[in-house]
Kinemage of the C-alpha trace (Angstrom):
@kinemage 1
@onewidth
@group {chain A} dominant
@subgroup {mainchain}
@vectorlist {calphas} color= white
{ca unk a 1} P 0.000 0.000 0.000
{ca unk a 2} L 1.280 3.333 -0.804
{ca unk a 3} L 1.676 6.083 2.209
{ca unk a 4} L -0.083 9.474 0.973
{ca unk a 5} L 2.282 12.316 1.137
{ca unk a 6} L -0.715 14.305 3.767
{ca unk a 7} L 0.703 11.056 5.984
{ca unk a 8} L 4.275 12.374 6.304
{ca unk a 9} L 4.678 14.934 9.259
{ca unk a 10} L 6.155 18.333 8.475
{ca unk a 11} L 9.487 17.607 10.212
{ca unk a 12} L 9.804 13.967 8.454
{ca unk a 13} L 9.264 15.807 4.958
{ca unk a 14} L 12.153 17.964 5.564
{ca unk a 15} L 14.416 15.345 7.020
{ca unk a 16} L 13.800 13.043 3.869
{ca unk a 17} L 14.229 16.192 1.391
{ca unk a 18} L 17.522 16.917 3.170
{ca unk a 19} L 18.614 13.322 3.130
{ca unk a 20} L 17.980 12.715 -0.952
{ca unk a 21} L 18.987 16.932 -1.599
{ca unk a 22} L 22.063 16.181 -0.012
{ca unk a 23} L 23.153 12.988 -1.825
{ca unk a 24} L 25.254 13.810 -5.443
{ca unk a 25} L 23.233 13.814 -8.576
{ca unk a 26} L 25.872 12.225 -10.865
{ca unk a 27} L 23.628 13.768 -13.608
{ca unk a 28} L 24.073 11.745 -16.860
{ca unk a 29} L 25.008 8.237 -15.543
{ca unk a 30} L 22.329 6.065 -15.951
{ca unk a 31} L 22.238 2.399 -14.134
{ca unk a 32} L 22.469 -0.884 -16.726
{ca unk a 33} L 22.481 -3.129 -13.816
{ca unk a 34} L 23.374 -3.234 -10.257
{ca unk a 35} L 22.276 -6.918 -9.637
{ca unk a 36} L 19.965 -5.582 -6.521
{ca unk a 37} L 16.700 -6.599 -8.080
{ca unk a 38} L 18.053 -10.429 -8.399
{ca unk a 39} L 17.609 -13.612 -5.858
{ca unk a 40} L 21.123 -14.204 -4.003
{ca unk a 41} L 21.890 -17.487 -5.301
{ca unk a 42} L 20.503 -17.521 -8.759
{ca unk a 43} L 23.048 -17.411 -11.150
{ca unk a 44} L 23.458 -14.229 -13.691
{ca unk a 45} L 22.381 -16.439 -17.282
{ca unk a 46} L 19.030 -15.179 -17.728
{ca unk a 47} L 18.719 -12.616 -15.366
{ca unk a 48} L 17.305 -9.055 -16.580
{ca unk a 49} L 14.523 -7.449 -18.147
{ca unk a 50} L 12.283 -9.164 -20.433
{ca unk a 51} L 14.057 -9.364 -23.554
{ca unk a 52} L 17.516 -8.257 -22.564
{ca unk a 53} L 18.924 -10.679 -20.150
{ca unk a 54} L 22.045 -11.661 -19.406
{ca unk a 55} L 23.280 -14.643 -21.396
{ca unk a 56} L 25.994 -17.030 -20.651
{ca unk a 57} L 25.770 -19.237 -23.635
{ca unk a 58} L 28.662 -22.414 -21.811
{ca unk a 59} L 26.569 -24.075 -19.980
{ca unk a 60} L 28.557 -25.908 -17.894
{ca unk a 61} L 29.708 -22.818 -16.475
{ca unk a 62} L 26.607 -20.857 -15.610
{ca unk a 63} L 26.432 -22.489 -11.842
{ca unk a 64} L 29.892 -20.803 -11.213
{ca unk a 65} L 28.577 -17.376 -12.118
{ca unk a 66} L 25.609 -16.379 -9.617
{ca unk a 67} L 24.171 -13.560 -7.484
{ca unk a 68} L 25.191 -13.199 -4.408
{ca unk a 69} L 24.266 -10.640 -1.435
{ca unk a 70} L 27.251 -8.276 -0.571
{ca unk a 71} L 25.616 -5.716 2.040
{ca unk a 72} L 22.241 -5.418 3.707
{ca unk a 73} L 20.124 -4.158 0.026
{ca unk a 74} L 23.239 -4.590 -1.655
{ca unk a 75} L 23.961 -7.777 -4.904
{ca unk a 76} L 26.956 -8.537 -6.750
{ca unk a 77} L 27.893 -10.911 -9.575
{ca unk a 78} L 30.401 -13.410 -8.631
{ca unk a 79} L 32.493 -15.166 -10.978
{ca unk a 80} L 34.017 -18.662 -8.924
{ca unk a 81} L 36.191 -21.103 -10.118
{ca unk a 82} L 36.464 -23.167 -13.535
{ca unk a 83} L 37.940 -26.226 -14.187
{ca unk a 84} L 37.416 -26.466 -18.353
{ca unk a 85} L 40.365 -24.112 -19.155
{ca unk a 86} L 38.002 -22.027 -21.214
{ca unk a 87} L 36.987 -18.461 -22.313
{ca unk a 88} L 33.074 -18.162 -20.526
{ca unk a 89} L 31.664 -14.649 -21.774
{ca unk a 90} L 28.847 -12.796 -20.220
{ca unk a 91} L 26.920 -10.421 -22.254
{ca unk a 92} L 23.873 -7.957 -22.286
{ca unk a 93} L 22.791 -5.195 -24.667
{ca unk a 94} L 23.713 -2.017 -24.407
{ca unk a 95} L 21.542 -1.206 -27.047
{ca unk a 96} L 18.188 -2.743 -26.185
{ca unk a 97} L 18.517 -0.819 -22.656
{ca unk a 98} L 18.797 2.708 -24.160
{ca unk a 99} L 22.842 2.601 -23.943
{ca unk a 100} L 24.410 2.100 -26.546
{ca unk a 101} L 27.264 4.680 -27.444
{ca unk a 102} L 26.803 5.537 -31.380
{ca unk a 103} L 30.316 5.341 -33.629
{ca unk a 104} L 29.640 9.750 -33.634
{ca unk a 105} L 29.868 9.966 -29.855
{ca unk a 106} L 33.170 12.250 -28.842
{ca unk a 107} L 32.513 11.586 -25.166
{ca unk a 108} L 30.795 8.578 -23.159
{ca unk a 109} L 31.781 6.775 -20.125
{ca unk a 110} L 31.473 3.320 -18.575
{ca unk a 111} L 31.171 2.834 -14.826
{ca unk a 112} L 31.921 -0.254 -12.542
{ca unk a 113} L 33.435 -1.637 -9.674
{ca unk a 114} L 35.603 -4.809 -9.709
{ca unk a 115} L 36.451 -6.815 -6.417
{ca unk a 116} L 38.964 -10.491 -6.604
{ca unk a 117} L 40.001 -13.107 -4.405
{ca unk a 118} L 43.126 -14.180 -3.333
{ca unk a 119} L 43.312 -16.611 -6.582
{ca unk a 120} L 44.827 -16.337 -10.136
{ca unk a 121} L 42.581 -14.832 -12.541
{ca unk a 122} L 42.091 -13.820 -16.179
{ca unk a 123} L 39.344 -11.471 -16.417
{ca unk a 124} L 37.684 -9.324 -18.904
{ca unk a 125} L 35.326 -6.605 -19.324
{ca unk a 126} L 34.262 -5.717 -22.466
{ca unk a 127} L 32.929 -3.322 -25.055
{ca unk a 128} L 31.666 -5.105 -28.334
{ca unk a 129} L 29.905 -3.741 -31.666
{ca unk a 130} L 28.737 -7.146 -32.049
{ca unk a 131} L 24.782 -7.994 -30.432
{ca unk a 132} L 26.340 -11.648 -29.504
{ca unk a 133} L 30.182 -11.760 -29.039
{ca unk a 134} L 31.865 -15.285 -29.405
{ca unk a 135} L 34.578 -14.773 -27.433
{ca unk a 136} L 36.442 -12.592 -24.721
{ca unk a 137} L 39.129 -11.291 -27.332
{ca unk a 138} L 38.883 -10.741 -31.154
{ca unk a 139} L 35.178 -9.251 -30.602
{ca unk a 140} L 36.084 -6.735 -28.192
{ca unk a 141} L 36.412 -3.035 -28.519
{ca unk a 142} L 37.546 -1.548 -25.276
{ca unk a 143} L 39.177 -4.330 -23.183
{ca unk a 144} L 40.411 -4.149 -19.674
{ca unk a 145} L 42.200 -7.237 -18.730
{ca unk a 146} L 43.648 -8.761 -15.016
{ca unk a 147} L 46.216 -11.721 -15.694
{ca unk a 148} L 48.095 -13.813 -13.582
{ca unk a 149} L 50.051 -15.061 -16.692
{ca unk a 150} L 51.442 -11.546 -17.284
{ca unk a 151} L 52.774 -11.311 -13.516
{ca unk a 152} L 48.853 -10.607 -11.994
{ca unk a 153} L 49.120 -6.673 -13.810
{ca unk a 154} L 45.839 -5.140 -15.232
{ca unk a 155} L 46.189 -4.764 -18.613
{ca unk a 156} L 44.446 -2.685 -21.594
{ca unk a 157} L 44.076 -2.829 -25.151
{ca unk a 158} L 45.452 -1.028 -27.732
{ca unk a 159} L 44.472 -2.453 -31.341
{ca unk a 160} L 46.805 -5.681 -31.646
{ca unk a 161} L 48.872 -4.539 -28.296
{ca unk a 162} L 47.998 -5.555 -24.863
{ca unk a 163} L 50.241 -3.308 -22.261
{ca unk a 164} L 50.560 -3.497 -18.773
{ca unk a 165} L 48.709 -0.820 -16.982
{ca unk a 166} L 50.950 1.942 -14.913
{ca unk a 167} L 50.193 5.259 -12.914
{ca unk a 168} L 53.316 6.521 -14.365
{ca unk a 169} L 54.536 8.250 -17.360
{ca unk a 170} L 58.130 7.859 -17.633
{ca unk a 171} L 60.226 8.970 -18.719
{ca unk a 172} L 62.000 5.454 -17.778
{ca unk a 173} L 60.741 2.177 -18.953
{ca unk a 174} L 62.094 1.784 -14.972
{ca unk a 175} L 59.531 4.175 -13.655
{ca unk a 176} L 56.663 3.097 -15.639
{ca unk a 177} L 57.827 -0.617 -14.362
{ca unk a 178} L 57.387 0.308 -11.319
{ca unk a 179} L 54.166 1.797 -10.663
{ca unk a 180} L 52.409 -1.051 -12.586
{ca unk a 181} L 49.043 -2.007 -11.132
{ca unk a 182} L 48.972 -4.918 -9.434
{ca unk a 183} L 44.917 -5.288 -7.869
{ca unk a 184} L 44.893 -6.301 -4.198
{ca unk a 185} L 42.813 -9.222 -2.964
{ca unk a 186} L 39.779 -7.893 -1.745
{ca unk a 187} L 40.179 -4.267 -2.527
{ca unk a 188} L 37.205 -2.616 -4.094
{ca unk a 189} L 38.033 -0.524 -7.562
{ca unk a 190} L 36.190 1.947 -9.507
{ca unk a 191} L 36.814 1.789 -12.880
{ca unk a 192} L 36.030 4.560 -15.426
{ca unk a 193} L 36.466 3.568 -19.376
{ca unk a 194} L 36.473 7.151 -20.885
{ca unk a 195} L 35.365 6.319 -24.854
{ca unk a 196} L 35.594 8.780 -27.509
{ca unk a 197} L 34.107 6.436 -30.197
{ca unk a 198} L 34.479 8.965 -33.333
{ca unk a 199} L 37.816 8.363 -32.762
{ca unk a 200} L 37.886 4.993 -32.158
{ca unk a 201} L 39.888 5.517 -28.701
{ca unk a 202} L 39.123 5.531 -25.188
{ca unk a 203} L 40.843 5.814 -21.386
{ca unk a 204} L 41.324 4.274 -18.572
{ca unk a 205} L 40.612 5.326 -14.599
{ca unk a 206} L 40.673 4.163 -11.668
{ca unk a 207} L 40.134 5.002 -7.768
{ca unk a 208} L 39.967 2.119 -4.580
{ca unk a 209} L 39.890 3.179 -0.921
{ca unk a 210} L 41.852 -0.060 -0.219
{ca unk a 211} L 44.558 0.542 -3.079
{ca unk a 212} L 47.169 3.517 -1.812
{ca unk a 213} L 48.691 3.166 -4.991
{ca unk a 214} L 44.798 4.554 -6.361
{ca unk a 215} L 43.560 6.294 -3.486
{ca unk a 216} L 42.259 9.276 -5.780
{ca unk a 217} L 40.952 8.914 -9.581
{ca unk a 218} L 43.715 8.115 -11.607
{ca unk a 219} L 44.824 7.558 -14.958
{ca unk a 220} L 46.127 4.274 -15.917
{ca unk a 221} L 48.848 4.361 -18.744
{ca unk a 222} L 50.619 2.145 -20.950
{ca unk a 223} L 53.644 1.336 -19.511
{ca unk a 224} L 55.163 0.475 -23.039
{ca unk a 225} L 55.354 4.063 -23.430
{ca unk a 226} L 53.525 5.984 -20.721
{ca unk a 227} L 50.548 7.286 -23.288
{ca unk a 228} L 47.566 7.315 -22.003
{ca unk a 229} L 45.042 6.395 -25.082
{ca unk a 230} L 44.106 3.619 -25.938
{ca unk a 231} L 42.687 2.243 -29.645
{ca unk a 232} L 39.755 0.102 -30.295
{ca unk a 233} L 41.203 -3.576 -30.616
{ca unk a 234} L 40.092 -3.997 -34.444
{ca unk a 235} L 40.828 -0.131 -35.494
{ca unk a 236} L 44.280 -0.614 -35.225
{ca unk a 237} L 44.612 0.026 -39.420
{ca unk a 238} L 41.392 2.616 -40.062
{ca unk a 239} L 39.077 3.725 -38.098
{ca unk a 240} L 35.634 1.326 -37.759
{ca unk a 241} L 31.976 2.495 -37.914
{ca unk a 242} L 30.735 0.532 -35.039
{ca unk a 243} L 28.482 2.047 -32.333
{ca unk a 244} L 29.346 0.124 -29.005
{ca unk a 245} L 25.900 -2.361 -28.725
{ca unk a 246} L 27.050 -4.937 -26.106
{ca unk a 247} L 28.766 -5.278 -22.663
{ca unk a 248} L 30.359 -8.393 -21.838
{ca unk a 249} L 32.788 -10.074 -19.204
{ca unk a 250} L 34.141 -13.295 -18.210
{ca unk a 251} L 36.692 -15.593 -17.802
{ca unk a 252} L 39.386 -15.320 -20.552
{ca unk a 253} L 40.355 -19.264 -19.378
{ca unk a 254} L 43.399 -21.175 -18.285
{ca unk a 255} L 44.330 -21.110 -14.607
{ca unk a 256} L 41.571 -18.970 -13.340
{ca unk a 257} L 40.646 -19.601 -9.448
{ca unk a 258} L 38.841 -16.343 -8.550
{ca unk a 259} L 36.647 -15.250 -7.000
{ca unk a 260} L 35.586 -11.959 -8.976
{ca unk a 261} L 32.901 -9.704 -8.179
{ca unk a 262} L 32.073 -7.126 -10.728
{ca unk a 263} L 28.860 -4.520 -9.181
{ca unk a 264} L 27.161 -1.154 -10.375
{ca unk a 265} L 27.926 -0.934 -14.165
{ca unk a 266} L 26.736 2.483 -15.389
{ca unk a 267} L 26.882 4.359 -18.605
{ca unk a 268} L 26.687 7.706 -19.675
{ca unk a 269} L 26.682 7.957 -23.343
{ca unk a 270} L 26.696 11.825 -23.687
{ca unk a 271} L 29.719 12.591 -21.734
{ca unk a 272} L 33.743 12.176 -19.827
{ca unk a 273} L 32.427 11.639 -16.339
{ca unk a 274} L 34.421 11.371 -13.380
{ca unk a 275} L 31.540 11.286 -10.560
{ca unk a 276} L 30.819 7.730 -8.865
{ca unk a 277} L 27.390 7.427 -9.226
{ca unk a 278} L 27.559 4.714 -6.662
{ca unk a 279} L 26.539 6.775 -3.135
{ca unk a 280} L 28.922 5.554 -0.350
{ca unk a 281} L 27.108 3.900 2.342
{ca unk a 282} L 29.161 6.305 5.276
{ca unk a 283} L 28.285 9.496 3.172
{ca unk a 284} L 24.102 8.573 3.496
{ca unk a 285} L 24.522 7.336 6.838
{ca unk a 286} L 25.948 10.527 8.199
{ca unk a 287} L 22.944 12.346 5.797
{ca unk a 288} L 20.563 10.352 7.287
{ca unk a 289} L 21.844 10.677 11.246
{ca unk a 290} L 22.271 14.634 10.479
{ca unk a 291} L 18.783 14.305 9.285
{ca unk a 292} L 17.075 12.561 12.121
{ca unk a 293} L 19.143 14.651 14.743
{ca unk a 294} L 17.575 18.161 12.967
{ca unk a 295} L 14.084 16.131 13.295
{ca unk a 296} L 14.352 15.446 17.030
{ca unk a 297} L 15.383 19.406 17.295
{ca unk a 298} L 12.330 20.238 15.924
{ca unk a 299} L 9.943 18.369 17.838
């Protein structure tokens, strides 16, 4: 049953409008899928609105990839481990949600949080032009990459290159060695993919409160050379005319033992945008305490 607004007292209206006033807009991200509105348990294959779900077309490893409860309100997807030594994608249109980022777009950006284990992985997450990707590689786009076979380093491509990711620009192949990013067990990071898709480029950014090494927003470079743009995997000889339709992740196979947890994917398609649209729970907690306390003043 729905409470009438004439139901709320004075002082409670103005303690809720202070609580949601206060809170950051983050105008111009818009949610794809926060995995709140699933059962803890299920697992991801199938999961979403009617007609754009999630599909996870290896069968044998859709029990591995489920929903599972993070916080009190709060889902994740977690990817566990595999024993096949194979690539298992993940994918879900960008396009039939509203999302997709057209081949004339200067400016868009891609939002989400990434969480492992203390085991090996080899982990994707994925831009394709293509409505059903095949694979975790030659389909892709933009590509960020974590892989214990190149020493544990995240990794982005470049058209047919795949460097090592670094905080640093140089101008020593040293230097850029040794700020390479190396993602802690259990650290939470926010990851911002930056695409310019008239140009066929895009950037990478990160920020965890767990990582020093990415304590604020950062750019991540390649440590080949310290640049910090990155080309579409297939646009490596001309540009392509390929709006960005699908998001997919997975498994890129071979020695993966995980966990991952990948939560909050967001896109804005009109714009560079460095806000987290994800609210920290401390930040509404304190709203909401400031809130109540102004109530009880009142009465």
């Amino acid at each position: 049953m729905q409470r009438k607004l004439s139901h709320w007292t004075p002082g409670l209206l103005l303690a809720a409008t202070i609580v949601f006033a206060a809170a950051p807009a983050h105008a111009g991200f818009v949610v794809f899928d926060n995995f709140n509105s699933y059962t803890a348990g299920s697992i991801l294959n199938g999961q979403g609105p009617v007609g754009n779900t999630w599909t996870t077309p290896d069968t044998a490893a859709q029990g591995s990839i489920t929903i599972v409860n993070v916080a009190p309100g709060n889902n994740a997807v977690r990817f566990d481990n595999y024993t096949d030594n194979a690539a298992h994608r993940n994918y879900r249109s960008l396009q039939a949600a509203g999302l997709a980022i057209p081949n004339a777009s200067s400016a868009a950006t891609v939002f989400f949080t990434f969480k492992k284990g203390a085991g090996n992985l080899n982990f994707n997450t994925i831009l394709s032009d293509l409505p059903a990707p095949t694979n975790l590689a030659g389909d892709s786009e933009v590509q960020l990459n974590e892989d214990y076979g190149s020493g544990t380093f995240f990794r982005g491509r470049s058209a047919n290159s795949f460097p090592l990711l670094t905080t640093a620009a140089g101008p020593t192949q040293l230097e850029r060695d040794a700020a390479r990013i190396i993602p802690l067990a259990d650290a939470t990071y926010n990851v911002w993919l930056a695409i310019d898709n008239s140009t066929d480029t895009y950037k990478i950014y990160m920020q965890s409160n767990n990582d020093p090494a990415l304590s604020s927003i950062t750019q991540l470079l390649k440590s080949t050379d310290g640049a910090g743009t990155f080309t579409f995997r297939n646009s490596g000889s001309a540009l392509q005319a390929n709006d960005l339709i699908t998001y997919n992740m997975g498994v890129g196979g071979g020695g993966f033992v995980g966990p991952v947890f990948i939560d909050d994917i967001y896109v804005d398609t009109g714009s560079a945008n460095f806000a987290n649209p994800v609210p920290e729970p401390a930040t509404l907690s304190t709203l909401a305490i400031g809130a109540l306390a102004l109530l009880r003043r009142r009465r």
